[in-house]
C-alpha positions in Angstrom: 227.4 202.6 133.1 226.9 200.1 130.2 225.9 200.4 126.5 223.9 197.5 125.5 224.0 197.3 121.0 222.0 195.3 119.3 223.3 194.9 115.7 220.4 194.8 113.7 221.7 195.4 110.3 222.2 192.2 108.4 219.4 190.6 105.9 218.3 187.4 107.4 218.5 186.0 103.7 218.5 182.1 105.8 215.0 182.8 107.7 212.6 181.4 104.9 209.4 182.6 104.8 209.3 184.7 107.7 212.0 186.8 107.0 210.5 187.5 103.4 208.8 190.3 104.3 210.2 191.3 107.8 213.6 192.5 109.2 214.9 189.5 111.3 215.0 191.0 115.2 211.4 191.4 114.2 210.6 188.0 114.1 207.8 186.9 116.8 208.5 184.2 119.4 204.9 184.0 121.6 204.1 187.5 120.9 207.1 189.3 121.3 209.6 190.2 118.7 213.4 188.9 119.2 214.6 192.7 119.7 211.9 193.3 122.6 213.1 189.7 124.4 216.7 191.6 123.9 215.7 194.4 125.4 215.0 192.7 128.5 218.0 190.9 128.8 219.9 194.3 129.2 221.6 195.5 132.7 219.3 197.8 135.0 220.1 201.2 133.6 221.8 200.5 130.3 222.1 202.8 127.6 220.6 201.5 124.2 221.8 201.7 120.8 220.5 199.7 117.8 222.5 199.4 114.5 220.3 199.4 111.6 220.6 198.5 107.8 218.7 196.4 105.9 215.0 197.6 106.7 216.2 200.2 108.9 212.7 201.5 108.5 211.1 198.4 109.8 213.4 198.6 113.1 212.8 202.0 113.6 209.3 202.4 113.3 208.6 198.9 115.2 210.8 200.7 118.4 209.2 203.3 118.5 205.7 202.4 118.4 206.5 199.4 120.7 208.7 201.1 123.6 207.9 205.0 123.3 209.2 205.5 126.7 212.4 203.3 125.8 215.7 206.1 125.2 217.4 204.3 122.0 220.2 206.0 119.6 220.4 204.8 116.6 222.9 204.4 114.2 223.0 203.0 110.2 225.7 201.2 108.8 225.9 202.3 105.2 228.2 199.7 104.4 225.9 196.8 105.9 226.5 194.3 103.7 230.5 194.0 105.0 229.8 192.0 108.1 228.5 192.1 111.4 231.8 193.4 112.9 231.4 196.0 110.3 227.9 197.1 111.7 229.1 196.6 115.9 232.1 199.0 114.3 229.7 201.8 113.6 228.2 202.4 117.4 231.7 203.5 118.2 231.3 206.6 117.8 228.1 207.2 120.0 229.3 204.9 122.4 230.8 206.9 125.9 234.5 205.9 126.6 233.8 205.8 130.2 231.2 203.1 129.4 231.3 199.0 129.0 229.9 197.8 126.5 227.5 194.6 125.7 227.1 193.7 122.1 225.0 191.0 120.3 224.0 189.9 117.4 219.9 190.8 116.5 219.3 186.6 115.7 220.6 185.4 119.6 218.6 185.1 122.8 220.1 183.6 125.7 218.9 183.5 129.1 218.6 186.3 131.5 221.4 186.4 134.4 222.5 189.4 136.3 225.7 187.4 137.1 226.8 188.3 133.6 227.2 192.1 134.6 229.3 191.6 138.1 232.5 190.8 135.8 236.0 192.8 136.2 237.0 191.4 132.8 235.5 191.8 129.7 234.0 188.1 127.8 232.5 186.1 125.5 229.2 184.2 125.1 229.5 180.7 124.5 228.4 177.7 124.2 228.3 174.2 122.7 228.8 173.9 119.2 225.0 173.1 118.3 224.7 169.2 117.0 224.1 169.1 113.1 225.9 172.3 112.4 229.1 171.8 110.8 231.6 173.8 112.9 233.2 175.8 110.3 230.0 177.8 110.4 230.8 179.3 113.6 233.4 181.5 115.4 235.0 179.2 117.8 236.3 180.3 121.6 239.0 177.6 122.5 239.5 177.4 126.1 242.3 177.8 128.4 242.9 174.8 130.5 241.6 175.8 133.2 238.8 176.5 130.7 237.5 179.5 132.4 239.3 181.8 129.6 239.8 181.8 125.7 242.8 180.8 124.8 242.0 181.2 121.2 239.5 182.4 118.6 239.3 180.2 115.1 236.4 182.0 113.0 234.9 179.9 110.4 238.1 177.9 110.0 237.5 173.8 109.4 239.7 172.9 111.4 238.4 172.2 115.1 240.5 172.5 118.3 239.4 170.1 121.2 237.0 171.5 123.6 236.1 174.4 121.3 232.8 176.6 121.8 230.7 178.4 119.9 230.6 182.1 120.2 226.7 183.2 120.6 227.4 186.3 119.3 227.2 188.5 122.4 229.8 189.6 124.5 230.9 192.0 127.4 233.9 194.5 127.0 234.7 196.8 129.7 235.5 200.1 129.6 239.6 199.7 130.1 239.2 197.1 127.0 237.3 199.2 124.6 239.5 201.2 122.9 241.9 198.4 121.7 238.2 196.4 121.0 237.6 198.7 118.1 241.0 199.7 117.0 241.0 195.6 116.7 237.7 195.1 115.0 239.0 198.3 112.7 241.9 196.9 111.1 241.0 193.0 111.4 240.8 191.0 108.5 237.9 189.8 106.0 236.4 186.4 106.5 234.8 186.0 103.3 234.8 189.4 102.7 232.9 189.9 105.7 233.9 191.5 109.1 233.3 189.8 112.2 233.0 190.2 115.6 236.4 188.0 116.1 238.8 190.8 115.0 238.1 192.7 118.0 238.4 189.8 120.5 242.0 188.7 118.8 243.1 192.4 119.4 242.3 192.1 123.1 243.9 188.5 123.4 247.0 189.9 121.5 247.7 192.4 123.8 248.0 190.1 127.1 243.7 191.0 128.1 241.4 188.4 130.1 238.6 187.8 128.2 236.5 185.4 130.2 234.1 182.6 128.7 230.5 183.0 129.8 228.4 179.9 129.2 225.3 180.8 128.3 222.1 179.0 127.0 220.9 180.5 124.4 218.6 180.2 121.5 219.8 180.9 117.7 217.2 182.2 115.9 219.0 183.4 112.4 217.6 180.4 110.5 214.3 179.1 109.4 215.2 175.7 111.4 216.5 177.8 114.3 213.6 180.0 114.5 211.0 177.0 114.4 213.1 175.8 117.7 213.5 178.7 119.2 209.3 179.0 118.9 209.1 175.2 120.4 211.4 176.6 123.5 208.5 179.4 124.1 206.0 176.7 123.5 204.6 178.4 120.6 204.7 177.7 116.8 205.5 179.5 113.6 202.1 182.6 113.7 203.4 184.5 110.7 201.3 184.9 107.6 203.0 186.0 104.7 203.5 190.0 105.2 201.9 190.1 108.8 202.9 189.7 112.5 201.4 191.0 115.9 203.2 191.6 118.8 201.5 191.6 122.2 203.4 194.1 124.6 201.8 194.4 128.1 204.6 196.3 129.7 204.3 199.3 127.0 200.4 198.9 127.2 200.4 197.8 123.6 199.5 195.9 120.9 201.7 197.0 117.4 200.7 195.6 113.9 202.8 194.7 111.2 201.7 194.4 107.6 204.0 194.9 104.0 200.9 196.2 102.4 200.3 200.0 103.8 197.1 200.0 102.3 196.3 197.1 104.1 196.7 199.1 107.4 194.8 202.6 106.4 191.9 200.8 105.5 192.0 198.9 108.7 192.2 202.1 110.7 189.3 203.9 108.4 187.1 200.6 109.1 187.8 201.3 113.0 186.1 204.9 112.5 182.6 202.9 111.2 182.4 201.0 114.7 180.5 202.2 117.7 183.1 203.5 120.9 184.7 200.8 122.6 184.4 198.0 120.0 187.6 198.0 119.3 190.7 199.2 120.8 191.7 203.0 120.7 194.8 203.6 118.1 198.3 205.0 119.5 199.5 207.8 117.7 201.5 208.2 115.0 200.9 205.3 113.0 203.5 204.6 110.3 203.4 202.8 106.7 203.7 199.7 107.7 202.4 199.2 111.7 199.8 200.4 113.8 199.7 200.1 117.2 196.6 200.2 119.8 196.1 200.1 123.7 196.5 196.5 125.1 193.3 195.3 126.8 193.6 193.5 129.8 191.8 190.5 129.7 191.0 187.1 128.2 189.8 186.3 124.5 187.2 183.6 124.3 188.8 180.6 124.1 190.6 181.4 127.0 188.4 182.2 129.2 186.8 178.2 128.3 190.1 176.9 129.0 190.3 178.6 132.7 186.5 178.5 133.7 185.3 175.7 131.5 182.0 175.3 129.5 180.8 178.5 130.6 178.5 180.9 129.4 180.7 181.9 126.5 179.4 181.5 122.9 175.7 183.3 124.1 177.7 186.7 125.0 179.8 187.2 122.0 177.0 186.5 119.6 174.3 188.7 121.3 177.7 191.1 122.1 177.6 190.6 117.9 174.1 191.1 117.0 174.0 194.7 119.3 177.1 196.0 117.7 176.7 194.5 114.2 173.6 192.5 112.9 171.4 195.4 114.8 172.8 198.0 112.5 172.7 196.1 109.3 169.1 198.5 109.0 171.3 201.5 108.1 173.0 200.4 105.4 171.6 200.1 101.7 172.8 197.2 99.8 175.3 198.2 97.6 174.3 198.4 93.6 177.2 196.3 92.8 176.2 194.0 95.9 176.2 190.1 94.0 179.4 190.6 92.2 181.1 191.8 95.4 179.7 189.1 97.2 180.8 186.6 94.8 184.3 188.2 94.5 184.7 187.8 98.1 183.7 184.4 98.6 184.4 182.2 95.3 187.3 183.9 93.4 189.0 184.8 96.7 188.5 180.6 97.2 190.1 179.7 94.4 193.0 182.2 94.3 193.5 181.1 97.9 193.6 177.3 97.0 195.8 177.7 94.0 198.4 179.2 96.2 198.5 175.5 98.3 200.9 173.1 98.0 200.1 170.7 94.8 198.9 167.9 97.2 196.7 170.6 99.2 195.8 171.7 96.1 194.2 169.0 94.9 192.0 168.1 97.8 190.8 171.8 98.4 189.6 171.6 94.6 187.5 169.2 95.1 185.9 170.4 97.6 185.1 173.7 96.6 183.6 173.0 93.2 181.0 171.8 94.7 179.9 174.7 96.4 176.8 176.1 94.4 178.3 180.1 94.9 175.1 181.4 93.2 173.1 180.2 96.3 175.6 181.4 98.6 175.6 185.1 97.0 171.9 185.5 97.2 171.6 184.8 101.0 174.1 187.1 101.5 173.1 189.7 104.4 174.5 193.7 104.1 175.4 195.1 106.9 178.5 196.7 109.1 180.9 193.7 109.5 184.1 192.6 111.8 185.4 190.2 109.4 187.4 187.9 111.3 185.0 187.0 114.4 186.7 184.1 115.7 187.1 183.2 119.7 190.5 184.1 119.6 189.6 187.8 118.4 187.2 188.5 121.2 188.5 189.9 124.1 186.6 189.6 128.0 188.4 192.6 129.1 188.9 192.5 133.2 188.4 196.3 133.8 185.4 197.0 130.8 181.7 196.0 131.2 181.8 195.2 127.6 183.9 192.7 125.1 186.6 194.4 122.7 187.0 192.8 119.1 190.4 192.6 117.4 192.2 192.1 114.3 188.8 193.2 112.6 189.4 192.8 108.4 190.9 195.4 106.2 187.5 195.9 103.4 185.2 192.9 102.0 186.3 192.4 98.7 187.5 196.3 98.2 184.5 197.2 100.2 184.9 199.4 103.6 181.9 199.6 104.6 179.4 196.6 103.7 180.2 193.2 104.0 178.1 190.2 104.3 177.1 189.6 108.3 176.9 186.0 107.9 180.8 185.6 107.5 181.3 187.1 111.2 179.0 183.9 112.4 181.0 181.3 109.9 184.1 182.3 111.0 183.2 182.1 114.3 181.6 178.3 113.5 184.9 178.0 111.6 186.6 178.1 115.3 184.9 175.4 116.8 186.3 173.2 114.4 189.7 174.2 114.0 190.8 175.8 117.8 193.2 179.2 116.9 194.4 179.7 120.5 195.4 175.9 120.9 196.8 176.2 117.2 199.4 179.4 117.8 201.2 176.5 120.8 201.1 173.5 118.1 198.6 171.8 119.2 196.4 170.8 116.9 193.6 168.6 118.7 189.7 168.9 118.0 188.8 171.2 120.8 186.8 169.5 123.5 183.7 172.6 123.3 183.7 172.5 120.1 180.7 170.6 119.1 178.5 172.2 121.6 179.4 175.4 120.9 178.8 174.6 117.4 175.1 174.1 118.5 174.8 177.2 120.4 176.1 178.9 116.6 173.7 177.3 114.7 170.5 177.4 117.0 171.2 181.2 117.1 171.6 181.6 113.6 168.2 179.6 112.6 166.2 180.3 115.5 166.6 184.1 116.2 168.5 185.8 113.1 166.6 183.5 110.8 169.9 182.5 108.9 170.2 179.2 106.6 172.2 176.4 108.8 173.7 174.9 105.9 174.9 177.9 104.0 176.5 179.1 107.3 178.3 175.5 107.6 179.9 176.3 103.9 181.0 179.4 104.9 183.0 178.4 108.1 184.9 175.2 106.1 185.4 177.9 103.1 186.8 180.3 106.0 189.3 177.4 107.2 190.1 176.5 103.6 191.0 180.2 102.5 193.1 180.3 105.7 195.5 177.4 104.9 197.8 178.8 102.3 198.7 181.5 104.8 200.6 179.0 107.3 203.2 177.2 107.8 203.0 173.4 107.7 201.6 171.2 109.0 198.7 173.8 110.0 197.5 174.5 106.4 197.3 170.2 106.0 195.2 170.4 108.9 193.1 173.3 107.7 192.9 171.6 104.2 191.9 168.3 105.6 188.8 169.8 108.4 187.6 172.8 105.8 187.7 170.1 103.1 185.7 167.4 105.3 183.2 169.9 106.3 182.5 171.3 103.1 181.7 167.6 101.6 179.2 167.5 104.4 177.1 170.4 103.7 177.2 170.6 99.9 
């Protein structure tokens, strides 16, 4: 049998922005978190254990609310800071002698490939020394001549032997090989003061053992630069707001939310209670501090369906979908006494705390857009009522098994507020979509969507003709919606977001 480890311990202190807030195999690439695309590259059968440190918590909890049925040990390196051979050193004890054993690194991906299990001799991962990186950076495999073994491991060293790979930080040691593996990784050296994986390897090349090199492609993903590649590869681009992320897991019939703020997630879960059954997801049990998790809904959100059936009857569905679930109810609930101040903390000082967390040159252009918005106006046509609060194409599902649509990633409170919020900011923000497309958006593309004028239309008619709603304060609304949203992404999407929320709002004010 084998026992696949994932050493998850390390800080990710390279990763930027996303790694602020999140352990590093959490990262998402389309969806998926790095640790769940390592999951999947494991033999049939395997045995898991997961080495945790730094944010054990996060890793935990993400496991187990992601892949319930999944059987994972798991083991915490006090000492994390010493190295990753430090961490890969810790399993040893809960890993069976009878067993090989595949280790790697929580920042690697490479491609799957049963081949890599059929070996008689343990090996190494590698693969070329990537262009742009200066070599010393990496643990270096130098072939035989034959090149189908190592001859040699130089870790970190400047000095670079001809032919020399880079280890990928995954490898395969059999059974017959382990116990010299960790005695080796046990009394090796410090590079740095760190342990590495290396120390084990020498120890099986000094006593006379094959240790085969395995090219693999692979994708690095322990740096911001890295990571941003490694999303290109999956045709995707960088999703993560500040202290957020989603993962999207079919196989375990789940969707798990992330967020740093646990507030954040409790008053998303009350706010669920306040909707009718079946307007949003059901919740998976036990939730912890910082995720959530929910039954995955088969089925397409609206701007996919466009994309695979056209201009079809779209826009009409989720807004009368809207008003029976939403804008009909808005008769049961009394405006709050403290209603206009709410209203105007939501919209203006919300705006401008938003914009003063862009980018200088951002900064700038969102100013002037936004002080020309007369807020007084837009607080008094405010409308009460039971909201979503982030009604955008993207967050409306067609499921293929329900008669009815499902809403996600409905908003936390309005301005503190969980229970009132204005209606018209469901319609904006779903206005706000036809300008700037979400779903196109998450793959980097960042093109004026084809429907969106025309659905546009359909918006505003509705609004005007049958909810009796003002056009133009609805227009100031959806740029303000794309202009709040830009200081939460990653260039270039809040320039983009900047430059269409900006244009619009000079239009209608």
């Amino acid at each position: 049998m084998t026992t696949f480890v994932v050493v998850a311990a390390g800080r990710g202190s390279r990763l930027g922005r996303v790694g602020d807030e999140l352990h590093k195999a959490l990262i998402p690439i389309a969806g998926r978190a790095v640790l769940s695309r390592q999951f999947d590259l494991a033999p049939l059968g395997a045995r898991f254990v997961v080495v945790t440190g730094y944010r054990a918590d996060q890793v935990r909890d993400y496991i187990t609310l992601a892949h319930p049925d999944l059987d994972v040990t798991f083991v915490h390196d006090d000492g994390w800071g010493a190295g990753p051979g430090q961490s890969l050193l810790a399993a040893a004890d809960v890993v069976p002698q009878e067993d090989d054993v595949v280790w790697t690194a929580c920042d690697t991906l490479w491609e799957p490939d049963d081949a890599l299990w059929e070996s008689e001799n343990s090996w190494l991962g590698v693969a070329p020394i990537p262009a742009g990186t200066p070599a010393a950076r990496w643990c270096r495999a130098v072939p035989t001549d034959d090149g189908r073994f190592v001859a040699r491991i130089d870790d970190k060293t400047p000095n670079v032997a001809p032919r020399s790979l880079a280890s990928v930080a995954c490898g395969y040691v059999i059974a017959d090989d382990l116990e010299l593996f960790w005695t080796g990784l046990a009394h090796a050296d410090r590079l740095g003061g760190e342990l590495q994986f290396s120390g084990g390897l020498d120890a099986l090349l000094a006593a006379g053992r094959p240790l085969e090199l395995r090219r693999v492609r692979w994708l690095d993903v322990g740096d911001e630069r890295a990571y941003r590649t490694a999303l290109a590869t999956f045709g995707s681009y960088d999703p993560v707001k500040p202290g957020q992320a989603t993962y999207v897991l079919p196989d375990t019939q789940r969707v798990v939310k992330f967020h740093a703020n646990p507030d954040k997630l409790t008053r998303r879960v009350e706010r669920a209670k306040q909707f009718a059954d079946g307007v949003v997801p059901r919740f998976v049990e036990p939730s912890t501090p910082n995720f959530l998790a929910y039954k995955y809904v088969l089925g397409l959100n609206g701007y996919q369906v466009f994309e695979r059936y056209g201009p079809a009857n779209v826009t009409l569905p989720i807004i009368r979908w809207w008003s029976t679930y939403f804008w009909d109810r808005r008769v049961d609930v009394q405006r709050p006494a403290n209603w206009s101040d709410t209203v105007m903390r939501f919209y203006r000082d919300k705006t401008f705390r938003r914009v003063m967390a862009l980018p200088q040159e951002l900064q700038d252009v969102a100013l002037d857009a936004v002080t020309r918005v007369d807020w007084h106006a837009l607080v008094e046509g405010a409308v009460p009522g039971t909201f979503h609060g982030d009604m955008t194409y993207a967050n409306v599902l067609f499921p293929t098994r329900e008669d009815h649509l499902v809403a996600l990633d409905w908003r936390e409170d309005f301005a503190g507020d969980l229970h009132v919020g204005d209606l018209r900011y469901d319609l904006a923000k779903l206005l706000g979509g036809t300008v700037f497309n979400w779903e196109n958006a998450s793959r980097g593309n960042f093109e004026h969507w084809r429907y969106g004028p025309v659905e546009a239309d359909v918006i505003r008619d509705f609004a005007t003709s049958s909810l009796q709603l003002d056009a133009r304060q609805l227009e100031q609304l959806g740029a303000l919606c794309l202009l709040n949203s830009a200081p939460l992404h990653a260039a270039p999407m809040d320039e983009i977001l900047v430059a269409r929320g900006a244009r619009w709002l000079g239009q209608v004010t």
